[in-house]
C-alpha positions in Angstrom: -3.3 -20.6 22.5 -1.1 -21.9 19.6 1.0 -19.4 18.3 0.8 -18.4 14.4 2.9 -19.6 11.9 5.3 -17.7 9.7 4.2 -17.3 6.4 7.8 -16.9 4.6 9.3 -20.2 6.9 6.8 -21.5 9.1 8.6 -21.0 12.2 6.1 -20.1 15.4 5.4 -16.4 15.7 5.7 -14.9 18.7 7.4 -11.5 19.1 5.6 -8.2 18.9 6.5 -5.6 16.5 3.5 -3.7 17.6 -0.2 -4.3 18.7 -2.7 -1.4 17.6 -5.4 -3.0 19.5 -8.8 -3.8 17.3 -10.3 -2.6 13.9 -12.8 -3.2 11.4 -10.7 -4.0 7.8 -10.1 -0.4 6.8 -12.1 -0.4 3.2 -15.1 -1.4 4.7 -16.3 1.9 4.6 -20.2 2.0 6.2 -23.6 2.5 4.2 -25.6 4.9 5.4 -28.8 2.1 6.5 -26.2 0.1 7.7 -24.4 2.6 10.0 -26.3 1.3 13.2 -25.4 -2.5 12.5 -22.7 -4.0 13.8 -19.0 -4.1 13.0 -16.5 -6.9 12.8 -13.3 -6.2 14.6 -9.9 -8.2 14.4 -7.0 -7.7 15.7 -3.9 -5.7 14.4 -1.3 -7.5 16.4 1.9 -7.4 14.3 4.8 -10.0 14.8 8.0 -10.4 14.0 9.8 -14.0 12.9 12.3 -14.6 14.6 13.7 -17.1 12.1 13.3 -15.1 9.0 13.0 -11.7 10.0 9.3 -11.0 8.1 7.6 -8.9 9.7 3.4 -9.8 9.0 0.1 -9.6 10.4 -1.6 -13.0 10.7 -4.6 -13.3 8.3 -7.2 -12.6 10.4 -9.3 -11.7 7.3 -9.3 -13.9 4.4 -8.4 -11.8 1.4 -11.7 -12.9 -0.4 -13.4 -10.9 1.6 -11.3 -8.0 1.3 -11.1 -7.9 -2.0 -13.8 -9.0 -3.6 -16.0 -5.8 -3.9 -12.7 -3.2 -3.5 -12.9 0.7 -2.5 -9.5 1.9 -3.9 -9.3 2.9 -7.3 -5.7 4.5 -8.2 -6.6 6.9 -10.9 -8.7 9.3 -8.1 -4.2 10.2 -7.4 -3.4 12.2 -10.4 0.4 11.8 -8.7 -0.3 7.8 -8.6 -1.0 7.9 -12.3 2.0 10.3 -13.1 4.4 7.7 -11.1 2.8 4.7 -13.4 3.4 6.9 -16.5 7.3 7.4 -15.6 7.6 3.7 -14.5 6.6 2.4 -18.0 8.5 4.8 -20.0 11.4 3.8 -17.6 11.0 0.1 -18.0 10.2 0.5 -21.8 13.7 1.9 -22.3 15.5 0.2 -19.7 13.9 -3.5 -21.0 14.3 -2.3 -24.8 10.2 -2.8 -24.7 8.2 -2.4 -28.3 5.6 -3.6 -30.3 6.6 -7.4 -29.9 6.4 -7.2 -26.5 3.6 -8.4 -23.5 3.6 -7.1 -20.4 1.5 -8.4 -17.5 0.6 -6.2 -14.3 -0.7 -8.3 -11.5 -3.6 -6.4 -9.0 -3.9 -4.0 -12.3 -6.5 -2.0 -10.2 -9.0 0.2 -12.3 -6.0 0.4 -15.6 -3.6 3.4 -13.9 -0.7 1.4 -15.5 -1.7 -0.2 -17.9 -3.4 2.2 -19.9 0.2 3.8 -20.7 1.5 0.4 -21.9 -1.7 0.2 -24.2 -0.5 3.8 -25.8 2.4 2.4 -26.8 1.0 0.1 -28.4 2.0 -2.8 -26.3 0.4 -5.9 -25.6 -1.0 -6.3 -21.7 -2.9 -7.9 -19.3 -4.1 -7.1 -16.1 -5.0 -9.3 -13.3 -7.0 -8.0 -10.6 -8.8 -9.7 -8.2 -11.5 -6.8 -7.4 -14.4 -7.3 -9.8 -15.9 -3.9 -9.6 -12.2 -2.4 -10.1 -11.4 -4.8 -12.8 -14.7 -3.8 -14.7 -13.7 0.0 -14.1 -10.0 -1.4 -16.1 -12.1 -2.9 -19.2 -13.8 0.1 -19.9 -11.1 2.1 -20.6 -9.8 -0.8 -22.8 -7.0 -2.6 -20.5 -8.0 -6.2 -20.8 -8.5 -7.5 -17.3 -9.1 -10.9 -16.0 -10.8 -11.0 -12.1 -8.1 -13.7 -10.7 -6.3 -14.2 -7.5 -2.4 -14.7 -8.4 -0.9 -18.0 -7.4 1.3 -20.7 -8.6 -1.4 -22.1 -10.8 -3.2 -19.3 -11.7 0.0 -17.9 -13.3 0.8 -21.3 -15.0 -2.6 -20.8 -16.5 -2.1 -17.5 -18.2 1.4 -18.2 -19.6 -0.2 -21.2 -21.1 -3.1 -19.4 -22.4 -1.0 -15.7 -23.2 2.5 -16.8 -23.6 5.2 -15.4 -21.4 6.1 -12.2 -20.0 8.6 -10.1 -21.0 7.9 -7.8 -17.9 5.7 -8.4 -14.7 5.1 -5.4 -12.7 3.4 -6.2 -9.3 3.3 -2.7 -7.9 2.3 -2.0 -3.8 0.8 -5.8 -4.0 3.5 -8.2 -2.3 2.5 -7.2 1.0 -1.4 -7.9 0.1 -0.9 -11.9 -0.2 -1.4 -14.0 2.5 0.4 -17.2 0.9 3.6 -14.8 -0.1 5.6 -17.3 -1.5 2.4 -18.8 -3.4 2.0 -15.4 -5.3 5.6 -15.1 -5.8 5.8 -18.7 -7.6 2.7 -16.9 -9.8 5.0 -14.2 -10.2 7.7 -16.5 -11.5 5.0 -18.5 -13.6 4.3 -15.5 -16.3 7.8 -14.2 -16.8 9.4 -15.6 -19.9 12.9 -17.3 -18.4 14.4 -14.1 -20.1 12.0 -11.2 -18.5 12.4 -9.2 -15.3 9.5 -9.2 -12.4 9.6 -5.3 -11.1 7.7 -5.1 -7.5 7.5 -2.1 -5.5 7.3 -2.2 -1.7 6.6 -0.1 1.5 9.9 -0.4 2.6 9.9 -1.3 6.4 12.6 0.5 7.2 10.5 3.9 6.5 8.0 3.0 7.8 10.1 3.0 11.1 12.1 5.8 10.6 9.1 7.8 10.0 6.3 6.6 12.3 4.0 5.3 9.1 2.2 3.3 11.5 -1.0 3.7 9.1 0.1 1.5 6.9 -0.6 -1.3 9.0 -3.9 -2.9 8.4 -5.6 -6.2 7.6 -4.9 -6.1 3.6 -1.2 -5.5 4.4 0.0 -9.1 5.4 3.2 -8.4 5.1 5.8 -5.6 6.0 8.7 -6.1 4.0 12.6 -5.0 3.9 15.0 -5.9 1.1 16.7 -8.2 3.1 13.0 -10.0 3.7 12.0 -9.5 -0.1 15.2 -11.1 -1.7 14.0 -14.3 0.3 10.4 -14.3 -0.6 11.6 -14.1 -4.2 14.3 -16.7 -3.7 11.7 -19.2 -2.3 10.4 -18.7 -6.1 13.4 -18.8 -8.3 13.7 -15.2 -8.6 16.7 -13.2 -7.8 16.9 -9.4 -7.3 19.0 -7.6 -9.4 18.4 -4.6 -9.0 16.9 -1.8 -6.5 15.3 1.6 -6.6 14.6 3.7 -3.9 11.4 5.7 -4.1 9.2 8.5 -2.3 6.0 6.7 -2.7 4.0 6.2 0.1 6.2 7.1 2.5 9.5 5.5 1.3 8.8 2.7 -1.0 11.8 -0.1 -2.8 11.1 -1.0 -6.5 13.0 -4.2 -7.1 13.8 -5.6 -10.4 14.0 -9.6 -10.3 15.3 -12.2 -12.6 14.8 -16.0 -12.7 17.4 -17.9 -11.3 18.2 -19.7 -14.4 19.1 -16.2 -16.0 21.6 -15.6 -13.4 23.1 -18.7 -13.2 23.4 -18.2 -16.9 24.9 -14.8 -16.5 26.6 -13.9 -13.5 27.5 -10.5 -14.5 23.5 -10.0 -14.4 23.5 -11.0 -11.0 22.5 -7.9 -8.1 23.7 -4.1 -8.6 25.9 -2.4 -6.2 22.1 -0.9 -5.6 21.2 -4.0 -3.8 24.1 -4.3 -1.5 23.9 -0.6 -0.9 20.4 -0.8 0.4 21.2 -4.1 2.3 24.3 -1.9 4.3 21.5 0.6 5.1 19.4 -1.8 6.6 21.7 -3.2 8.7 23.5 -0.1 10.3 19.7 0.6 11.4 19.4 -3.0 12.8 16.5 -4.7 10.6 19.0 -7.7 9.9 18.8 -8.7 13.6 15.6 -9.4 15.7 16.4 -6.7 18.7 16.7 -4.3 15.8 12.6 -4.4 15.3 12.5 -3.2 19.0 10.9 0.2 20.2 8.0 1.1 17.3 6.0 0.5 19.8 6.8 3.5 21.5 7.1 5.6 18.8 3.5 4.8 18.1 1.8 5.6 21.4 4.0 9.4 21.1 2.0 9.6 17.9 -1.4 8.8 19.6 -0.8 10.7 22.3 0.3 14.2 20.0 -2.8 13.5 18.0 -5.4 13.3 21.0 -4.4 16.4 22.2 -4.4 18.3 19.2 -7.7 17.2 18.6 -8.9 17.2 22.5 -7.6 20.8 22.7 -9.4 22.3 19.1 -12.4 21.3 20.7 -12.4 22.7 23.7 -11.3 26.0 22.2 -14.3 25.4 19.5 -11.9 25.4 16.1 -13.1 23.1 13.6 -11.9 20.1 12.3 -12.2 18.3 9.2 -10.3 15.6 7.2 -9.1 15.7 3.7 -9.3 12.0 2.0 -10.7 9.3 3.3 -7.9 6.5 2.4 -8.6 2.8 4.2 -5.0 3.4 5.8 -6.1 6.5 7.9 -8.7 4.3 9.5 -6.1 2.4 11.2 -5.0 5.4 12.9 -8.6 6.7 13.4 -9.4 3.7 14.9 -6.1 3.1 17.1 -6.6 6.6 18.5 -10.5 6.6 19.2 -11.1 9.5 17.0 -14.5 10.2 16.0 -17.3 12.2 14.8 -16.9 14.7 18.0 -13.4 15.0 17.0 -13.2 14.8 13.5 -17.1 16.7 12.1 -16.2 14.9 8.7 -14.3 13.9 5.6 -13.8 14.5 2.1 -13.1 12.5 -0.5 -12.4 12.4 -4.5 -14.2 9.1 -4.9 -17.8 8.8 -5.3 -17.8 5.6 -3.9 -17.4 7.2 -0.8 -19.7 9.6 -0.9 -22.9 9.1 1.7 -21.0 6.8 3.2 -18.9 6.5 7.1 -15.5 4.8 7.5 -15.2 2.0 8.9 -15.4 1.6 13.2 -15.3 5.5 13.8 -17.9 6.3 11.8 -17.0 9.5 10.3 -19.6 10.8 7.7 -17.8 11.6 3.9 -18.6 13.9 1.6 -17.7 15.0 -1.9 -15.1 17.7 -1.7 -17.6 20.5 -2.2 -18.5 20.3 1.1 -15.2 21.3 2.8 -15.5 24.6 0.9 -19.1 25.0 2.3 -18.0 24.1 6.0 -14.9 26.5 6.4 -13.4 24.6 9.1 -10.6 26.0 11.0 -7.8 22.9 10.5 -8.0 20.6 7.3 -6.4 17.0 8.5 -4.4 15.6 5.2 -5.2 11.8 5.9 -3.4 10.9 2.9 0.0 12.6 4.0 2.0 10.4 2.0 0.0 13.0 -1.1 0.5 16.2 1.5 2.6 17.9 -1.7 0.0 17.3 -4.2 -3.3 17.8 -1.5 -1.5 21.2 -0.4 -1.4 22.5 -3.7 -5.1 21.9 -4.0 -6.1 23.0 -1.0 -4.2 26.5 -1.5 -7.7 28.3 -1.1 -8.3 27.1 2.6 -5.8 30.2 3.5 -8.5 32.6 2.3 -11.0 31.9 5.5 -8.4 31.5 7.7 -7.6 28.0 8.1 -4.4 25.9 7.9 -3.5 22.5 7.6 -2.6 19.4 9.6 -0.9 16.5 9.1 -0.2 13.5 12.1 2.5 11.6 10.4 5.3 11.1 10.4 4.7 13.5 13.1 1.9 16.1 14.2 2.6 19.1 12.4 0.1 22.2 11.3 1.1 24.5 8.6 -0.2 26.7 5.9 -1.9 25.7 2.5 0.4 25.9 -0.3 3.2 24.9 1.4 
């Protein structure tokens, strides 16, 4: 069998970062009169280049077909709408934004952004490819066009919107197949003058921390800084800038500028942020190929704490029920073989959801009443990367007597509120 191709250089693929076996894509959460049909599975066999260091998963489902009728909708994360709200009052005063100004968010989602860039009374645009999310955007007033983002596309909306003063591309990068396609998009709505601010999963977290969840199909890509500065390169963008976050397990927000800018300007060229975060990447080996060794193994202790937790609750007859029903917990609910036997059921804010089973296990989910009603012994955060904000909520579990349980970055079972 030919070998895949790299999507950042082309050069064959094939080294293993890690191989989670098969899955269903992890938004294609199951109607109920579907629930005895069959399931599509693909593989979730990750690779490293060995040319250019990107570590992806082949496309092994077209993104059409993920997106096009889309289950996550960011405003159900009261913290993910707080963290938009502090970005654009950041970038407002950091950019010297105002009324003059257009700002262009691409995979806008349901409006979590760009509502605050509306109240300040700033021209925007969204561009989402998720009809149903995009409609969801325009009702609350964000104008929203339902576009992939490449090359062309982006050409298009300069010429019909003008350019950019600020693009914001937020936990997207690693959703695009052609990478360096949607980064030329990217490039193609800044004005020549603007910054292009993208926020990442930063791979190195993701290792550090065993956030082996946040490997399915939608996430082609699994980026570093090092990685990042050459996607945006092969688009005549140059980072500039780099902030570390706490989002989703460890995210990077970098702050590009066009080539020509910096060419222009050398003193705009990258912070001492950049080469800061570049240092930290190499002293934990991400620069080299044998430095992508061993997550494998981390993964498998993961599996195997999880199993027995589970395997062992049951025998002893405690409960056990989950708390969110995000598309990256399927990856690990489907990498470990947990079901309904294991797990009775989940919760979940979105109504979407409701009625319906996720994906492959085929784990019934409820509206959050229901965990109230249920009393179970352990509450399973899915979400963990939200455990601060879900414990909080969840304070009232301690009055029946149960606790709370979270399996990454590691197994660990504690008390609500805390």
């Amino acid at each position: 069998m030919t070998a895949p191709s790299c999507r950042l250089c082309a050069a064959p693929l094939t080294r293993t970062f890690v191989d989670l076996g098969m899955s269903p894509p992890c938004e294609s959460f199951v109607a109920a009169d579907a629930v005895d049909a069959g399931e599509t599975f693909y593989p979730l066999h990750v690779r490293v280049c060995d040319r250019c260091l990107l570590v992806q998963l082949p496309a092994y489902v077209p993104a059409e077909e993920i997106f096009d009728d889309y289950a996550y909708f960011s405003s159900y994360s009261d913290s993910w709408v707080a963290h938009a709200r502090k970005f654009v009052d950041t970038a407002v005063e950091r950019l010297g934004l105002g009324t003059g100004s257009y700002v262009v968010e691409v995979a806008s989602n349901d409006g979590y952004l760009l509502q605050h860039v509306l109240d300040r009374g700033i021209r925007c645009l969204g561009v989402e490819p998720a009809a149903n999310v995009a409609a969801a955007a325009r009702e609350i007033g964000v104008p929203t066009v339902v576009e992939f983002l490449g090359e062309a596309t982006g050409s298009r909306l300069r010429a019909e919107h003008g350019p950019a003063d600020l693009v914001v591309a937020n936990n997207v990068l690693a959703h695009v197949p052609d990478i360096v396609d949607f980064a030329r998009g990217l490039r193609a709505l800044v004005a020549d003058d603007g910054r292009v601010s993208v926020e990442i999963p930063h791979l190195l977290r993701l290792i550090q921390r065993n956030e082996y969840d946040t490997i399915y199909h939608e996430h082609f890509s699994y980026l570093s800084l090092l990685t990042t500065q050459r996607v945006m390169a092969a688009a005549g963008l140059v980072v500039v800038d780099v902030e570390e976050l706490p989002s989703h397990g460890g995210s990077l927000r970098t702050w590009s500028a066009p080539r020509e800018a910096v060419d222009r300007d050398p003193a705009a060229g990258p912070s001492p942020e950049v080469a800061r975060v570049l240092a930290e990447e190499t002293a934990a080996g991400l620069h080299t190929v044998e430095g992508h060794a061993g997550f494998a193994d981390q993964v498998a202790a993961v599996r195997d704490d999880v199993l027995r937790f589970l395997l062992d609750a049951r025998r002893d007859g405690r409960r056990v029920v989950a708390y969110g029903a995000p598309g990256k917990g399927n990856t690990l609910l489907n990498h470990c073989g947990i079901r309904a036997d294991l797990i009775e059921f989940a919760v979940d804010r979105n109504p979407y959801k409701h009625g319906r089973y996720t994906p492959g296990t085929h784990i019934p989910i409820h509206p959050p009443e229901a965990l109230d009603a249920a009393r179970p012994d352990h509450v399973v955060i899915m979400p963990w990367n939200l455990r601060r904000e879900i414990s909080t909520q969840l304070a009232h579990v301690a009055r029946w007597g149960g606790t709370l349980v979270t399996f990454l970055p590691e197994l660990e079972v504690f008390e609500p509120g805390t």
